[in-house]
Backbone as JSON Lines, residues from 0, in Angstrom:
{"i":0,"aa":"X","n":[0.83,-1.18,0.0],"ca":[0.0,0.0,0.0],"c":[0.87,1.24,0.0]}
{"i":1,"aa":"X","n":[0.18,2.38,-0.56],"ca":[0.87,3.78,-0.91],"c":[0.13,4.7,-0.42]}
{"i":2,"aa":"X","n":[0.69,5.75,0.63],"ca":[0.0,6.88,1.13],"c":[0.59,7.7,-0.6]}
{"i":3,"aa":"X","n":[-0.71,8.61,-0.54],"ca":[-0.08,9.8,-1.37],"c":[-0.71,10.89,-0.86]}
{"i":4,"aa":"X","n":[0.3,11.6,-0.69],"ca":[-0.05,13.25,0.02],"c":[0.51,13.94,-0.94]}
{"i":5,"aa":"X","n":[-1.18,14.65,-1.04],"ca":[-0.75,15.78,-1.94],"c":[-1.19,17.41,-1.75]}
{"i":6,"aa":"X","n":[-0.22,18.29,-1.76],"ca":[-0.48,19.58,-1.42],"c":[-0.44,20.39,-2.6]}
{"i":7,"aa":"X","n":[-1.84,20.75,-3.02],"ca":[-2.38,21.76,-4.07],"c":[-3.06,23.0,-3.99]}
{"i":8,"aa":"X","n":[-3.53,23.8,-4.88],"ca":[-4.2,24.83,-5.22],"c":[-5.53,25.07,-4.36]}
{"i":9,"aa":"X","n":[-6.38,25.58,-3.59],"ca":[-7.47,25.36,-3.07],"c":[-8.43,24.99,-4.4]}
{"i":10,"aa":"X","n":[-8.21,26.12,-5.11],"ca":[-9.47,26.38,-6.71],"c":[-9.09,24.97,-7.58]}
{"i":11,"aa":"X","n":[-8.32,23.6,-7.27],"ca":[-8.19,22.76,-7.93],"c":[-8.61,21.03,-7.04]}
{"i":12,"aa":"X","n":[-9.24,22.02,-6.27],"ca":[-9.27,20.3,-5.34],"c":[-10.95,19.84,-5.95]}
{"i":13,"aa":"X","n":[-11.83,20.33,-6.68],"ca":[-13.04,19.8,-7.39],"c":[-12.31,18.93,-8.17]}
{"i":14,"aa":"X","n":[-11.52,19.07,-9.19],"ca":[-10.88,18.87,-10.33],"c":[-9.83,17.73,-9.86]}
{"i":15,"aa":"X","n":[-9.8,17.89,-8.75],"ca":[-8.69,16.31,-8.43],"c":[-9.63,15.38,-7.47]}
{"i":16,"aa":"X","n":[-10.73,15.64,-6.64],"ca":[-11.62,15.0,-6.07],"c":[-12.34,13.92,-7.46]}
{"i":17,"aa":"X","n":[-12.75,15.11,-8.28],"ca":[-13.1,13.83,-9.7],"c":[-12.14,13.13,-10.45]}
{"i":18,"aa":"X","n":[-11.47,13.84,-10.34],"ca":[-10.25,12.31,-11.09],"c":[-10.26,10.92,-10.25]}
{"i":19,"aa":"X","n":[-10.05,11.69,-8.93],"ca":[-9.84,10.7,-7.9],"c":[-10.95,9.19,-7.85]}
{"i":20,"aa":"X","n":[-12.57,10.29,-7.82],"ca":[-13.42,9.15,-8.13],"c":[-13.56,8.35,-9.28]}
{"i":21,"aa":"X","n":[-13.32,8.84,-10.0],"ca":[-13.32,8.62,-11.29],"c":[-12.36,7.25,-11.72]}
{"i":22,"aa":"X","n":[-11.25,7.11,-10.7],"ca":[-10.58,5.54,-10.55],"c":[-11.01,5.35,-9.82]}
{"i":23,"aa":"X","n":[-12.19,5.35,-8.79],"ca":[-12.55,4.54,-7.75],"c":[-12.04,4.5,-6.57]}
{"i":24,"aa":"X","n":[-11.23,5.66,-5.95],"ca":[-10.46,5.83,-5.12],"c":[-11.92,6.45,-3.95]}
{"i":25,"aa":"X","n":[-12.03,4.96,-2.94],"ca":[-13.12,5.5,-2.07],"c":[-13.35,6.21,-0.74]}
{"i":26,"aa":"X","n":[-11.47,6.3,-0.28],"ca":[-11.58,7.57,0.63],"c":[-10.47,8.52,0.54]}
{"i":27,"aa":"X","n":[-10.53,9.42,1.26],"ca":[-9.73,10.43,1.06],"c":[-9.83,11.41,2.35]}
{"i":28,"aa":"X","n":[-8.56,11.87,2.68],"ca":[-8.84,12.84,3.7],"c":[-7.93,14.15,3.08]}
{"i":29,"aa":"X","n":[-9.38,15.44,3.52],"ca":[-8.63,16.79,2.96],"c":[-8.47,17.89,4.11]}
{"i":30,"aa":"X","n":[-7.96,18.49,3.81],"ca":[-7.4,19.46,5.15],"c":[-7.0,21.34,4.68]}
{"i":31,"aa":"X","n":[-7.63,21.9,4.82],"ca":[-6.75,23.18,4.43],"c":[-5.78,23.57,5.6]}
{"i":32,"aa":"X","n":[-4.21,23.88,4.63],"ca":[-3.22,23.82,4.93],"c":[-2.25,25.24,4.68]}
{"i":33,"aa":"X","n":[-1.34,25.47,5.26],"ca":[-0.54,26.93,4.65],"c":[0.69,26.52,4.64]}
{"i":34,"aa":"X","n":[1.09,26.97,3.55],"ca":[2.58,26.7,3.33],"c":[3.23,27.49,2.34]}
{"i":35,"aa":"X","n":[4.95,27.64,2.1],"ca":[4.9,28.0,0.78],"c":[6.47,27.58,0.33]}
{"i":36,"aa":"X","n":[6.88,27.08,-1.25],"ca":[7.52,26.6,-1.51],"c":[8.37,27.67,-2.3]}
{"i":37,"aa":"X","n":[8.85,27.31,-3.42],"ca":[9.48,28.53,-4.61],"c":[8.34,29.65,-5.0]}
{"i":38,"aa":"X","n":[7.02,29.33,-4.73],"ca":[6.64,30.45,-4.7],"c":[6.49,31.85,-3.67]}
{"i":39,"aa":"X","n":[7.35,31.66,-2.64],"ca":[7.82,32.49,-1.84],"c":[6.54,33.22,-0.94]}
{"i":40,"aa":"X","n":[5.36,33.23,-1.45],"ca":[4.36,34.06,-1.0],"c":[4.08,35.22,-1.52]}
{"i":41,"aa":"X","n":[3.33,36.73,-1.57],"ca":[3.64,37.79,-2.04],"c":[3.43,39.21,-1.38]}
{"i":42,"aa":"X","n":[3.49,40.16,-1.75],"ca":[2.74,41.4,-0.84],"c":[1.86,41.81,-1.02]}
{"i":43,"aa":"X","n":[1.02,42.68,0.09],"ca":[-0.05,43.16,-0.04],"c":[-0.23,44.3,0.23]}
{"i":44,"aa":"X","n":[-0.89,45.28,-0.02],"ca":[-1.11,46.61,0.33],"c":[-2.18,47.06,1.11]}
{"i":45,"aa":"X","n":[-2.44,47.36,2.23],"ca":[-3.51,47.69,2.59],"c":[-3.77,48.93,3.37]}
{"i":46,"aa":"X","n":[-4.38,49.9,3.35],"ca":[-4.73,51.35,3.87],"c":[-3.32,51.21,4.28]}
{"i":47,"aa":"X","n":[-2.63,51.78,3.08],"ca":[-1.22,52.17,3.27],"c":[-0.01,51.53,3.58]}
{"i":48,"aa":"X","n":[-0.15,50.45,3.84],"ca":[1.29,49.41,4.7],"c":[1.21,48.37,3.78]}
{"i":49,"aa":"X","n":[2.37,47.98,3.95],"ca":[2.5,46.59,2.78],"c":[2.61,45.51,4.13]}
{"i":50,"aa":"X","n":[2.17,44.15,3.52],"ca":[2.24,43.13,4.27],"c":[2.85,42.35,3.05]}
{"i":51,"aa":"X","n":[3.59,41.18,4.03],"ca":[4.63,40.12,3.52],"c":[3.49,38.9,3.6]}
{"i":52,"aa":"X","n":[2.96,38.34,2.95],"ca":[2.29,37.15,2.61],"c":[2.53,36.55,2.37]}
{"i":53,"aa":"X","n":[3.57,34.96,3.48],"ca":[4.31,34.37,3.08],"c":[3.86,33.13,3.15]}
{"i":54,"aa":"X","n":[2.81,32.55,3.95],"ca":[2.28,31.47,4.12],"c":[0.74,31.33,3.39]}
{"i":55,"aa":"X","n":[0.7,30.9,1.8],"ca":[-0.14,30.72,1.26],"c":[-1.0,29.79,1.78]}
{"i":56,"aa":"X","n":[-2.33,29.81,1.11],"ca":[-3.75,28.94,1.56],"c":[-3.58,27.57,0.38]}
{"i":57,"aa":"X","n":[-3.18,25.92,1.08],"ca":[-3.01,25.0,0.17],"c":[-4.11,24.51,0.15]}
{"i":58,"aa":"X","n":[-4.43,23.43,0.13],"ca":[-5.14,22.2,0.42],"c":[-4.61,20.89,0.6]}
{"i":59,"aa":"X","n":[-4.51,19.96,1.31],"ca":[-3.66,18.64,1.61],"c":[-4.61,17.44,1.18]}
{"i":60,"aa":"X","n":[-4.41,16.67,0.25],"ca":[-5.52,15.58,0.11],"c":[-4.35,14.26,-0.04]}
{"i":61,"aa":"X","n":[-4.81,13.44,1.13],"ca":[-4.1,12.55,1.69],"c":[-4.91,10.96,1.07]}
{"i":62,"aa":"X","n":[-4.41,10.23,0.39],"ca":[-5.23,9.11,0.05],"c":[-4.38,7.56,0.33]}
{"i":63,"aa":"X","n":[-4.84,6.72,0.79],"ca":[-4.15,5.36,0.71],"c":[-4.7,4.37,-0.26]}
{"i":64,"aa":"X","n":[-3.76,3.61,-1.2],"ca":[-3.96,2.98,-2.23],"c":[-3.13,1.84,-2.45]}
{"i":65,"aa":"X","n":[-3.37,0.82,-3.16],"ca":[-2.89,-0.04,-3.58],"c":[-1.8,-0.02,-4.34]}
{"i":66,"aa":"X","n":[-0.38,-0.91,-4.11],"ca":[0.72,-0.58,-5.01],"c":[0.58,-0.84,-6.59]}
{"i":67,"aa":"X","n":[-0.46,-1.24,-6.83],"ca":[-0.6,-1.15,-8.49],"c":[-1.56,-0.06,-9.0]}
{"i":68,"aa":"X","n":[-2.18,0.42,-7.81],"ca":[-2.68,1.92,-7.93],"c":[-2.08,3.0,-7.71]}
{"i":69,"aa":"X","n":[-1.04,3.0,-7.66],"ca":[-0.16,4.3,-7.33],"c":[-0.36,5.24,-8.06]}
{"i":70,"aa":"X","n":[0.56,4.51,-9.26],"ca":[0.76,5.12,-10.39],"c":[-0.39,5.93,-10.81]}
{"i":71,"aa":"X","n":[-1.0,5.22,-11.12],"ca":[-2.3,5.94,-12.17],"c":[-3.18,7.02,-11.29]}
{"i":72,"aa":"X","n":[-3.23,6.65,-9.97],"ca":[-3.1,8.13,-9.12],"c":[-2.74,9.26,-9.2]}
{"i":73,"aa":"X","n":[-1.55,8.96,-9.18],"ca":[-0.68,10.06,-9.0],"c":[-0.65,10.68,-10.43]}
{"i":74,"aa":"X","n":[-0.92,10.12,-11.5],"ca":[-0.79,10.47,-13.12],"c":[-1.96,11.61,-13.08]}
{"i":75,"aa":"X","n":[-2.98,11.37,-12.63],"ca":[-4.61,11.76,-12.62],"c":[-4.32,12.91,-11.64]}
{"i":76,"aa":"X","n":[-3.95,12.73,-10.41],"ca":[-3.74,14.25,-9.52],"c":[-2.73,15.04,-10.02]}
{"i":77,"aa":"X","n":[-2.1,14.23,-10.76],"ca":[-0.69,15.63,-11.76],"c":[-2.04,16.3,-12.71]}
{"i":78,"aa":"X","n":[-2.35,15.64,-13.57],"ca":[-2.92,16.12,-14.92],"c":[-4.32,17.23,-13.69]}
{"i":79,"aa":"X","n":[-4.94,16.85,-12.85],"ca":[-6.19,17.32,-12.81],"c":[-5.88,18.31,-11.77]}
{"i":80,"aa":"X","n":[-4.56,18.81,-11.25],"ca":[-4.24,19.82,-10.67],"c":[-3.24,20.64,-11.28]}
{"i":81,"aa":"X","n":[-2.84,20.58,-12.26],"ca":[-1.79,21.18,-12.89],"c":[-2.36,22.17,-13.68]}
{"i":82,"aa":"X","n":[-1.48,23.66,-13.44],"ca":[-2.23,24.85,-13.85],"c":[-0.96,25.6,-14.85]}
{"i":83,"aa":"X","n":[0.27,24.78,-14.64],"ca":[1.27,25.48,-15.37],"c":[2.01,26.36,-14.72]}
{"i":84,"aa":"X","n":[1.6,27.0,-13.31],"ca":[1.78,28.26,-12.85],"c":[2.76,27.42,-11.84]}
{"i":85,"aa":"X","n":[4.2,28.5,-11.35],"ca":[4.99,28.2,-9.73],"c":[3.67,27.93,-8.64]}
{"i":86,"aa":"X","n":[3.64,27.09,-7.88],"ca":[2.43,26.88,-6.7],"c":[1.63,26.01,-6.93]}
{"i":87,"aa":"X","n":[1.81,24.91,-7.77],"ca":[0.38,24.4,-8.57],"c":[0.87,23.15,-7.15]}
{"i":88,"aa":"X","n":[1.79,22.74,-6.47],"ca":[2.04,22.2,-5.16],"c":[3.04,20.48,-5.42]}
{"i":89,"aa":"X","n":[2.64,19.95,-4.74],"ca":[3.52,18.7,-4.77],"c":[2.85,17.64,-4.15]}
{"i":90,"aa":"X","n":[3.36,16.34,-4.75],"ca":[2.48,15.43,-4.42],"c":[3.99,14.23,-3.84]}
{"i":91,"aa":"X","n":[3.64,13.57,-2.33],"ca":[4.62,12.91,-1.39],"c":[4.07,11.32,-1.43]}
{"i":92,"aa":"X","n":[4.56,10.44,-1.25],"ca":[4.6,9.07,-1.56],"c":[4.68,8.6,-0.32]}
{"i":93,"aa":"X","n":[4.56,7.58,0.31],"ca":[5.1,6.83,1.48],"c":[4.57,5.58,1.43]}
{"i":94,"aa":"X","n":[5.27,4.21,1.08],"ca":[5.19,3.21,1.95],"c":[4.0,2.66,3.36]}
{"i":95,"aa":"X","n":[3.11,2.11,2.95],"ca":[2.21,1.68,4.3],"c":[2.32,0.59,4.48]}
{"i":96,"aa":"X","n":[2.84,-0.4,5.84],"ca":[2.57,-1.26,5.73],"c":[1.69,-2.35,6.15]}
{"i":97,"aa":"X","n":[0.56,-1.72,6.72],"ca":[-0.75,-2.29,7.04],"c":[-1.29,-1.39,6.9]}
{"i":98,"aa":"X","n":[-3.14,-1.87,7.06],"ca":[-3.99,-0.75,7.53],"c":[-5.39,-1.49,8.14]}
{"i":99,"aa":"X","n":[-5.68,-1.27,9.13],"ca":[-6.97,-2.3,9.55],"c":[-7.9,-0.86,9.74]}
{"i":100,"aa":"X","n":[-9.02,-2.0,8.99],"ca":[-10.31,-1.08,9.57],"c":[-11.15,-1.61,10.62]}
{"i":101,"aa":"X","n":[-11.27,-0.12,11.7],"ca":[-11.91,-0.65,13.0],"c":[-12.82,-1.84,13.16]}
{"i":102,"aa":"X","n":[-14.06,-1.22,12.2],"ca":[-15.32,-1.96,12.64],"c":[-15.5,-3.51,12.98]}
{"i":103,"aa":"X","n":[-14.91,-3.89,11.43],"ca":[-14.46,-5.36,11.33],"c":[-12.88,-6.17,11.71]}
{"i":104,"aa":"X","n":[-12.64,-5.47,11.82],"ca":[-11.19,-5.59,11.72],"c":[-10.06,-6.29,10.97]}
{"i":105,"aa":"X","n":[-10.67,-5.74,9.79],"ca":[-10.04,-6.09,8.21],"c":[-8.17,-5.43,7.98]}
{"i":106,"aa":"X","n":[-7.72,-6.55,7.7],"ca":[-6.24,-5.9,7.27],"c":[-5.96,-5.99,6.13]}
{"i":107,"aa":"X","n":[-5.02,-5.14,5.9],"ca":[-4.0,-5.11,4.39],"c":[-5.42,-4.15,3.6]}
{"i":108,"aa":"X","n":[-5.18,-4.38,2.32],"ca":[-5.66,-3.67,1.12],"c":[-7.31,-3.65,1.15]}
{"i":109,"aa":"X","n":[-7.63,-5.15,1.77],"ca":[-9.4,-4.96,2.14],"c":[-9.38,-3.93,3.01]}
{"i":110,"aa":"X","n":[-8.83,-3.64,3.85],"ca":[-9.16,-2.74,4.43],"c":[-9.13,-1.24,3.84]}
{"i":111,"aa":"X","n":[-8.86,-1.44,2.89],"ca":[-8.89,0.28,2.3],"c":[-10.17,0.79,1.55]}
């Protein structure tokens, strides 16, 4: 199994929620998040004073998947969040090596 964490655009998480379903990917956890990478953040002006705006508004959408589902994941959250622009965010990989679900107490990949 494959965590994939991915930190994107707020205005692009419709557009990667449907890709997502769209392979059948049946959970997902999302989170708004602040951060900022090469896009540094920017300034702002307001009744006179500039402000340093360095910690942009992301979104974090965290999914666990099968190792022959990785791939095509991660292909689908590139293409359905990608805007061309510095900030469009990054998507993190990790290794799982179980996962039980409470109710029943199902392990490995049934359980996802």
């Amino acid at each position: 199994m494959v965590k994939i964490e991915c930190i994107i655009r707020p205005e692009r998480l419709d557009e990667v929620k449907a890709a997502l379903n769209a392979l059948g990917v049946v959970g997902m956890t999302v989170s708004d998040v602040r951060g900022f990478g090469r896009q540094k953040g920017y300034v702002q002006h307001y009744r006179g004073l500039e402000y340093h705006v360095n910690l942009l508004p992301k979104v974090r959408v965290d999914v666990v998947v099968s190792n022959d589902q990785a791939d095509e994941v991660v292909d689908a959250v590139v293409e359905a969040a990608r805007t061309g622009e510095i900030g469009d965010g990054k998507i993190f990989l990790t290794r799982i090596d179980d996962a039980i679900r409470i109710r029943t107490g199902e392990r490995g990949d049934v359980a996802l």
